[in-house]
N, C-alpha and C positions, 0 to 999 in steps of 0.2 A: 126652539127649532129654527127661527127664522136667525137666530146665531149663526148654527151649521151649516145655513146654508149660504150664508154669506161668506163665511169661510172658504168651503169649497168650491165657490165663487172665482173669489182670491186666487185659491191656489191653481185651479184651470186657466185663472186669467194669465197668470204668469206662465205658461205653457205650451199661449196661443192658440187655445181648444176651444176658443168663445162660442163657434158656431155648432160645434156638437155639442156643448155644453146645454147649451138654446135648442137643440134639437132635439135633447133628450127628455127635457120637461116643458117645453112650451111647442104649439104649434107652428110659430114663428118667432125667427130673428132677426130684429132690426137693426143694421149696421150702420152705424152715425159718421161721416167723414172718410168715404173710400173712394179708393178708384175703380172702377165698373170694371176692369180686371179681376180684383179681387174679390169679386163678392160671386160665389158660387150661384148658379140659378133657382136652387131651392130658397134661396135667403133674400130678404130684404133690405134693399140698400140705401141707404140717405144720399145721393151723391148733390153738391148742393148745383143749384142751376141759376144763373146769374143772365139776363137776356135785356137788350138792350143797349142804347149809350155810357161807355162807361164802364161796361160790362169785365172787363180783365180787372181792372182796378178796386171794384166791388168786390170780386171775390177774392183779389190777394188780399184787401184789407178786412176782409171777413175772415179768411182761413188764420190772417196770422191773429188776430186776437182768440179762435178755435187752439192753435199753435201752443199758444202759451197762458193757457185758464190755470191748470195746476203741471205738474212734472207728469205725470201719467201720459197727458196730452201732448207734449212735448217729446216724450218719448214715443208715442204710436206715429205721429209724422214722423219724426227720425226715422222709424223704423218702416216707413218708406221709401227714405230715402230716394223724392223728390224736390224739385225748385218751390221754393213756395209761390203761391196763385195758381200751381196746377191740379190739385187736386180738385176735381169739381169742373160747371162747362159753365164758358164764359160765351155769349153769342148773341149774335146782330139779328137772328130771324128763325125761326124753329128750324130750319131744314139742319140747321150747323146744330141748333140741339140734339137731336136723332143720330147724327154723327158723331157728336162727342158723348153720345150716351151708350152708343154701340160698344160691344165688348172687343 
């Protein structure tokens, strides 16, 4: 069983359907590497939060090793098609977090 359902995994993945996929058998879905745009308010979203000195540079050089782990990865940023180091909030004091985490 746990085949089939890998499968049809796969084949929703390629379709873009991840979130109803996740919605239809689990309570929740955890979204790894978005932008707070994208992640519907029923869903849960990983956006990564970077705070502190240094802060821009940490997460470009965090996102792009995320970038490029296998082709899969490589392809979902593309398929953002943003600059890399923006994915994710990079900031000097919470208030600019709250801000960059706003939708």
């Amino acid at each position: 069983m746990l085949v089939e359902v890998a499968a049809e995994l796969g084949r929703r993945l390629d379709k873009g359907r991840e979130g109803h996929l996740g919605g239809a058998i689990a309570g929740g879905v955890l979204l790894n590497w978005m932008l707070p745009a994208q992640a519907a308010p029923i869903l849960a979203s990983y956006v990564p939060v970077v705070l502190g000195p240094g802060a821009r540079r940490r997460l470009r050089d965090e996102e792009r090793h995320y970038r490029n782990i296998t082709e899969a990865h490589r392809q979902h940023f593309e398929a953002m098609d943003v600059p890399p180091g923006s994915v994710g909030v990079a900031a000097s004091a919470r208030p600019e977090v709250l801000k960059g985490l706003a939708p």
